[in-house]
KOLGUMAR-921813 format. One record per residue (C-alpha): residue number from 1; z, y, x. Coordinates in nm, 4 decimals. Layout:
+-----+----------+----------+----------+
!   i !        w !        v !        u !
+-----+----------+----------+----------+
! NUM !        Z !        Y !        X !
...
+-----+----------+----------+----------+
***
This chain:
+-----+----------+----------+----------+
!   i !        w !        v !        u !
+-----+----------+----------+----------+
!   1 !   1.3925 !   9.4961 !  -1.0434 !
!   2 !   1.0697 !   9.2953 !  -0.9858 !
!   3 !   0.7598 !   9.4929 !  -0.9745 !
!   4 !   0.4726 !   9.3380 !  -1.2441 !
!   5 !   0.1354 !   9.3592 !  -1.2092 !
!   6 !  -0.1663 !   9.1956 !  -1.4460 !
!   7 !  -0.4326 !   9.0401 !  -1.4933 !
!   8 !  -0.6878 !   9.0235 !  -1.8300 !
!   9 !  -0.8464 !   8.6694 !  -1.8908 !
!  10 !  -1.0564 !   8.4929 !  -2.0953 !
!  11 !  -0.9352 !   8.2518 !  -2.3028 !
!  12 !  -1.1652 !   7.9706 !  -2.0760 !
!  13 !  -1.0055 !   8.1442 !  -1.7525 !
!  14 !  -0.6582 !   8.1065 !  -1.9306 !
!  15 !  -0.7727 !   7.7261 !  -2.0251 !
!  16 !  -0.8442 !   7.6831 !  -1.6486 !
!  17 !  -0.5310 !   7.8066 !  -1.5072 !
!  18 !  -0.3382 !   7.5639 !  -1.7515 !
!  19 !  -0.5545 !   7.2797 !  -1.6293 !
!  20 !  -0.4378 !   7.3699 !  -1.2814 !
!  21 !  -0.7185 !   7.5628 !  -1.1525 !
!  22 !  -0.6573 !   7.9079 !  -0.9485 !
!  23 !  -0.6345 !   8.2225 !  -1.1550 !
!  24 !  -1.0109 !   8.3593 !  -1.1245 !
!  25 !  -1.2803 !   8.5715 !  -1.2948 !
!  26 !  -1.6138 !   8.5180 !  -1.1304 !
!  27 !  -1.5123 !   8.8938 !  -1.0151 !
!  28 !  -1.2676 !   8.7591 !  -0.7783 !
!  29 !  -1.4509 !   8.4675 !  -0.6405 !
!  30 !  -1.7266 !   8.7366 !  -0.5495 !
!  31 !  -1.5052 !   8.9334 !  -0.4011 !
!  32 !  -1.2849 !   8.7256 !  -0.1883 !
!  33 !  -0.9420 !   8.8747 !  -0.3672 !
!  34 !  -0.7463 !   8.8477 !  -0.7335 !
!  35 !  -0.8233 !   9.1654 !  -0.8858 !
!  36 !  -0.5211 !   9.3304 !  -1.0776 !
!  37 !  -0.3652 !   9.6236 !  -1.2753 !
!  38 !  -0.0999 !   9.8057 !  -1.2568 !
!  39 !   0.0704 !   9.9095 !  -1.6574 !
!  40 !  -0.0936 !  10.2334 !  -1.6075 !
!  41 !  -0.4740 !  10.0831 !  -1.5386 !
!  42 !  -0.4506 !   9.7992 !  -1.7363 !
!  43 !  -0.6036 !   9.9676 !  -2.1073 !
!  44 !  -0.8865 !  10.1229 !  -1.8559 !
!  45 !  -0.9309 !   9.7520 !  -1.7060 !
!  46 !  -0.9556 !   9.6529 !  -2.0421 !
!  47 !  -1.2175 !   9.9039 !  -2.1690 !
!  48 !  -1.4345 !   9.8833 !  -1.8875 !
!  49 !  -1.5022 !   9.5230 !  -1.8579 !
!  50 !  -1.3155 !   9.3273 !  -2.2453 !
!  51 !  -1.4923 !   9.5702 !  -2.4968 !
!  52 !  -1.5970 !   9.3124 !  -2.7724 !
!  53 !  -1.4549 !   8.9835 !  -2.5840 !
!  54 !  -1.2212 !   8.8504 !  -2.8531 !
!  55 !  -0.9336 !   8.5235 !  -2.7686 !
!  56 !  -0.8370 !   8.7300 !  -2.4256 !
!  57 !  -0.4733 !   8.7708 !  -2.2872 !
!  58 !  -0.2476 !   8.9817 !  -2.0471 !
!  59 !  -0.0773 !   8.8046 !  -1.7942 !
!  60 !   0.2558 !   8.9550 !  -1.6138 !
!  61 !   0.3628 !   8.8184 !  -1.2357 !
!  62 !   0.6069 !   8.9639 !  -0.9949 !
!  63 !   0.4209 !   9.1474 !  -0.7004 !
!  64 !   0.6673 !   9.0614 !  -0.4568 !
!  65 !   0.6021 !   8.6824 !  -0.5046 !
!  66 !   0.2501 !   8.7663 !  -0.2922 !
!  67 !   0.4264 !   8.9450 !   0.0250 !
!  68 !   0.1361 !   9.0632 !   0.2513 !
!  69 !  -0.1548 !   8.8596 !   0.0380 !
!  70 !  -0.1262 !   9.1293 !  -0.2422 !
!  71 !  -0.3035 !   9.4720 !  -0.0669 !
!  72 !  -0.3465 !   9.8295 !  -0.2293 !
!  73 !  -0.6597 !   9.9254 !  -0.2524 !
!  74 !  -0.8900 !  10.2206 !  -0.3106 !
!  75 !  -1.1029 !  10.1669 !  -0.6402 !
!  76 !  -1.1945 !  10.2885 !  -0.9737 !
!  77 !  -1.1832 !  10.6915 !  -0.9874 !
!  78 !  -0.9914 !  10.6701 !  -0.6177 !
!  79 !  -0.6895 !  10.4596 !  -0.7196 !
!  80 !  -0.5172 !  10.2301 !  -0.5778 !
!  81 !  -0.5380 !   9.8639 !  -0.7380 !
!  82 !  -0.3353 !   9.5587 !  -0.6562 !
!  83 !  -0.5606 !   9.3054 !  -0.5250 !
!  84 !  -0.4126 !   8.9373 !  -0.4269 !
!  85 !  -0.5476 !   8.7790 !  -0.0952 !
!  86 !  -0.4351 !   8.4271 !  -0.1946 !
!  87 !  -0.4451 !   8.1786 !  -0.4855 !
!  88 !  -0.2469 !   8.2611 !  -0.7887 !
!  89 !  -0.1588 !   7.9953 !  -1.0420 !
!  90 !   0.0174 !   7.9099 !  -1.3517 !
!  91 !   0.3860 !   7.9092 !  -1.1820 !
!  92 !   0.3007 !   8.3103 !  -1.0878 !
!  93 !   0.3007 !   8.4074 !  -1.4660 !
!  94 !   0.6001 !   8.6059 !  -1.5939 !
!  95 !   0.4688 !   8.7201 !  -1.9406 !
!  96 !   0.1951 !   8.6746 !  -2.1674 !
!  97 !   0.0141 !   8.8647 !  -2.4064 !
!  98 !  -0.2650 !   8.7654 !  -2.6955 !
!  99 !  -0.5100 !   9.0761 !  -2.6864 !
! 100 !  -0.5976 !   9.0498 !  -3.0688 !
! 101 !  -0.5908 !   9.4108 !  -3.1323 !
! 102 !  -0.9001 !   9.6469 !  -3.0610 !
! 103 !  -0.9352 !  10.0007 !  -3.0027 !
! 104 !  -1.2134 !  10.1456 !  -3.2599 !
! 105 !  -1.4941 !  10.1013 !  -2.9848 !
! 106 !  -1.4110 !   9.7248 !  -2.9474 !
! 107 !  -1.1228 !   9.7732 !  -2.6498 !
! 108 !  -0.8642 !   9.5013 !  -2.6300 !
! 109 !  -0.5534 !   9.7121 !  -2.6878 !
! 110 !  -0.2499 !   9.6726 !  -2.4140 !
! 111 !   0.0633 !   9.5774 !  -2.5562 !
! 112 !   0.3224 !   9.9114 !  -2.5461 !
! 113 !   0.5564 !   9.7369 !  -2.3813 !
! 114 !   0.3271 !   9.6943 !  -2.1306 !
! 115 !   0.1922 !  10.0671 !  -2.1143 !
! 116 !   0.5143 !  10.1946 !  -2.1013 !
! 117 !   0.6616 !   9.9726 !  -1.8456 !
! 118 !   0.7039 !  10.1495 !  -1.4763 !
! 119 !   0.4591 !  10.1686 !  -1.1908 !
! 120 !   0.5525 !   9.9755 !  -0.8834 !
! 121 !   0.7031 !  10.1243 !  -0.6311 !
! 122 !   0.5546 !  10.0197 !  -0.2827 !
! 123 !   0.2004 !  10.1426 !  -0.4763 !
! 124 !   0.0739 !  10.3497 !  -0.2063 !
! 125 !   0.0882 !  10.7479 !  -0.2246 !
! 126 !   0.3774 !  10.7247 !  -0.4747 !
! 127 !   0.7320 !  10.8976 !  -0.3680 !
! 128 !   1.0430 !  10.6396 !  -0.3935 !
+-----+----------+----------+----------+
***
C-alpha cells in the first residue's frame, strides 16, 4: 500500500504546478525543502496557515516516490513532518481535493477521507 502524504496550495501555486513549475509555497523556497502533512496534521496545517484563504486544494502523492529526498522531521508541537528535499511536480500528484468547506473560524476543512486515511508507516517513532 503506498504511503500518501499532502500538501495545501493556493489556487496560483496549483496554477503554477499545471504550468510546469515545481510544487512551492514561498515557505519552501525559504526553507530549502517541500513542506508536507501527514492525514493526521493536515486540518492543523490548514488552520494554522489557510484560515480565510478561499479557491485552495489538497494534494495526495506517494511518499515512496521521494526515497531519501523526503526526511522526517521535528516540527510543530514536536512532531515529525514529511519534508521533500527535491522538486515535486505535477506527475507526483495522486489525488486532489477543492477545500471549499470552512470550519466556523474560517479553517479550510480536510476532506474525511483524508482524515481518516492511515499514517505512514516509516514515520519515525511509530511501531510497524
Amino acid at each position: 500500500m503506498a504511503q500518501t502524504i499532502y500538501k495545501v496550495l493556493t489556487a496560483n501555486q496549483l496554477a503554477d504546478v499545471e504550468a510546469g513549475g515545481p510544487m512551492q509555497a514561498p515557505i519552501d523556497i525559504d526553507d530549502g525543502y517541500v513542506h508536507f502533512s501527514t492525514s493526521r496534521q493536515v486540518q492543523e496545517t490548514l488552520s494554522k496557515w489557510f484560515r480565510g484563504q478561499k479557491g485552495c486544494v489538497l494534494v495526495a502523492v506517494n511518499a515512496e516516490t521521494f526515497g531519501l529526498d523526503l526526511k522526517w522531521e521535528v516540527s510543530r508541537g514536536g512532531d515529525y513532518f514529511p519534508h521533500v528535499y527535491t522538486d515535486v511536480r505535477e506527475h507526483h500528484i495522486r489525488a486532489m481535493w477543492l477545500l471549499d468547506e470552512f470550519d466556523a473560524d474560517g479553517a479550510p476543512l480536510a476532506p474525511d477521507e483524508v482524515t481518516r486515511s492511515p499514517e505512514p508507516s516509516t514515520k519515525p517513532g511509530r511501531k510497524s
